[in-house]
C-alpha positions, 0 to 999 in steps of 0.5 A: 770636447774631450780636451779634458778627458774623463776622470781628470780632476779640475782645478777651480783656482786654474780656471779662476786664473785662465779666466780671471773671475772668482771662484762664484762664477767657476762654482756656478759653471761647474754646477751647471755642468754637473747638472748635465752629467759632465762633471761629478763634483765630490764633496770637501774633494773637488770636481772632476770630468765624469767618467763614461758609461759604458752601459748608457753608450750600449743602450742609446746604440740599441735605441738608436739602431732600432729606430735607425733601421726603421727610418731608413726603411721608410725612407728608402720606400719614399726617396725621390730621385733628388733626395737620393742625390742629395745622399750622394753629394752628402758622401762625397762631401764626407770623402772630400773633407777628409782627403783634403788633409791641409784644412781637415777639422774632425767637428766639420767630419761630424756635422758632415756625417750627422747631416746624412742621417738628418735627411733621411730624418726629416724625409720621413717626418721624424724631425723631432726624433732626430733633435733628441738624437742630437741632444743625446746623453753626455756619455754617447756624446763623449764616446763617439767623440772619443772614437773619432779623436783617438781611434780615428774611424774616419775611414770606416765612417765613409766606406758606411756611409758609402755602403748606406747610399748603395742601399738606398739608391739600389732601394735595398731593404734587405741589408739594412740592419746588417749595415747600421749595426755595424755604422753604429755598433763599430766604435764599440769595437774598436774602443773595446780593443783599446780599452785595456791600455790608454782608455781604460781609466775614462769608463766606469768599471762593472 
């Protein structure tokens, strides 16, 4: 994801000849694209990566902070001994991934971030929240993408997930929604500070 940045106009005749099929088959895969908000196809125009909204991304991170703080409450009243283990050895997993420099493959830093969240999820019986989660709208999607490639979060990301696992082994209730504000509203911050130079022509303008 991201290979294409947003607002970048697609050629149909680059993809028919990467791809060595008609333009049918591109056409379709690009209607289906659109139809998941990933490509805006003009009219006698063409097609173009989909900008990113800006609004959407800060109001998926208030639902989601809303309902974050509230699972991660319930969690930490109903957390074993061995499920507080398995957040440590989460962290520790993050921590390890990134160190090893040789083979580190930011989409394997994601899916290690997601699954401590995931846990604390499913604890608490709310499995079918957090796959609506993981079907989230394009624009969050894209966005928390782009703050890993291109602002590099991976140390901040562990140093809160260090701090989150802290709370919960300590069974602290009362910095919960200090701490997942500022894991979830942090890469509004640091796209922000570079939103008047390189990433500026990615999001819809207000």
């Amino acid at each position: 994801m991201l290979k294409l940045k947003p607002g970048q106009l697609i050629s149909e005749n680059s993809l028919c000849t990467r791809y060595n099929v008609s333009r049918t088959p591109i056409r379709s895969a690009l209607s289906r694209l659109a139809g998941v908000g990933l490509v805006d196809i003009v009219p006698k125009s063409g097609s173009r990566v989909s900008m990113i909204n800006m609004e959407i991304v800060k109001q998926i991170i208030y639902e989601r902070f809303a309902l974050e703080s509230m699972v991660l409450k319930d969690f930490i009243a109903i957390a074993t001994e061995s499920d507080i283990k398995k957040i440590e050895k989460s962290v520790i997993k993050l921590t390890k991934s990134y160190e090893n420099t040789k083979n580190f493959k930011p989409d394997k830093f994601k899916e290690t971030d997601l699954s401590m969240h995931e846990l604390w999820y499913k604890k608490t019986g709310h499995t079918y929240l957090w796959e609506q989660i993981r079907k989230s709208d394009s624009n969050y999607t894209r966005f928390c993408m782009l703050d890993m490639l291109e602002c590099k979060n991976y140390e901040q990301v562990i140093l809160e997930h260090k701090q989150m696992y802290e709370m919960i082994k300590n069974r602290d209730t009362s910095k919960i929604e200090e701490i997942v504000k500022k894991h979830l509203y942090g890469g509004v911050e640091r796209v922000n500070a570079a939103l008047s130079n390189k990433f500026d022509e990615m999001f819809i303008a207000y």
